[in-house]
N, C-alpha and C positions, 0 to 999 in steps of 0.2 A: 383925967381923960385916959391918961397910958395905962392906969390904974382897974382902969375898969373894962378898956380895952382887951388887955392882959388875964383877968380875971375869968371873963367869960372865953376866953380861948382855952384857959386851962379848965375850964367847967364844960365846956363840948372836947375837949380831948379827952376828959376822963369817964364822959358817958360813954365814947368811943371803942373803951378800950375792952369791956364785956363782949361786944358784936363780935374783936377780933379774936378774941378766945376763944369764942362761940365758934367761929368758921375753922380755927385749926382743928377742931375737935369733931368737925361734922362729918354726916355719912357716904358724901361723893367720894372719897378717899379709899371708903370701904368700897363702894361698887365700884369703883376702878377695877382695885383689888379683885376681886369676884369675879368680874367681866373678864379681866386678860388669865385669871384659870379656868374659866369655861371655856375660852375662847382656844387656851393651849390644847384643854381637854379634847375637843373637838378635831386639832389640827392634828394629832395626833390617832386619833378613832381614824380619822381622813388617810393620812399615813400606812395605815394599816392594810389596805385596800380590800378590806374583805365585804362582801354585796351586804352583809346583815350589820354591820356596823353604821351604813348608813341610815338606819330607819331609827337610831338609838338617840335620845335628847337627853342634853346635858346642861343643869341648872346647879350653880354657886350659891351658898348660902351666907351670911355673913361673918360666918366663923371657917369658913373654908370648906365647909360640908358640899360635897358634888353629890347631888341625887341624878341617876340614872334612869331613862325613861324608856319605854318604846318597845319594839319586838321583835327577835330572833329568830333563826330557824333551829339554833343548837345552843344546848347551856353549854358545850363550851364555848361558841361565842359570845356568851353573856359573861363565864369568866374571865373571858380576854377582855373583853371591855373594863371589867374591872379593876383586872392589872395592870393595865392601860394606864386610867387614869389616878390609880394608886401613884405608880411611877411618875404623877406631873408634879414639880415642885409648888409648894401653897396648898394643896390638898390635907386636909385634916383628917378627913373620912367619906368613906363613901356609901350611899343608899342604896341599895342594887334594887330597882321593882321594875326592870325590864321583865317581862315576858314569853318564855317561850315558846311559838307557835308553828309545830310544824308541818307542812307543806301536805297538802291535800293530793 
């Protein structure tokens, strides 16, 4: 009885043990990741207080890649946004396709 009791507990422990490998190795870690350098990237754009910087979207990719979104009144506030988020730590590279649009 202890025998087999024993048996089947070490045979569900060890189908167990793939799941838990599975989950150290899963993708919520990377969007953690991702989220809090969008998240810096942004706080820092905010930081900055300039009117065109607010209209700029900022999206993390899963290797650290920031693509740059949105529209300007001036490239060089499209450069500052990019040396911006150059400067945030976790950053890999950045996409620059903001937009320059200006004013009518």
């Amino acid at each position: 009885m202890n025998t087999k009791l024993a048996a089947t507990c070490l045979i569900a422990g060890l189908m167990l043990v793939p799941v838990a490998g599975y989950t150290a190795e899963s993708a919520p870690t990377t969007y953690v990741k991702d989220s809090v350098i969008t998240t810096k990237v942004k706080a820092e754009l905010a930081a900055e207080k300039m009117d065109s910087l607010v209209h700029i979207g900022v999206d993390t990719t899963q290797k650290g890649e920031v693509v740059l979104t949105g529209t300007v009144k001036t490239k060089a506030a499209s450069d500052k946004a990019v040396s911006i988020t150059r400067a945030v730590k976790g950053v890999a590279s950045v996409d620059n396709q903001i937009k320059v649009v200006a004013e009518k």
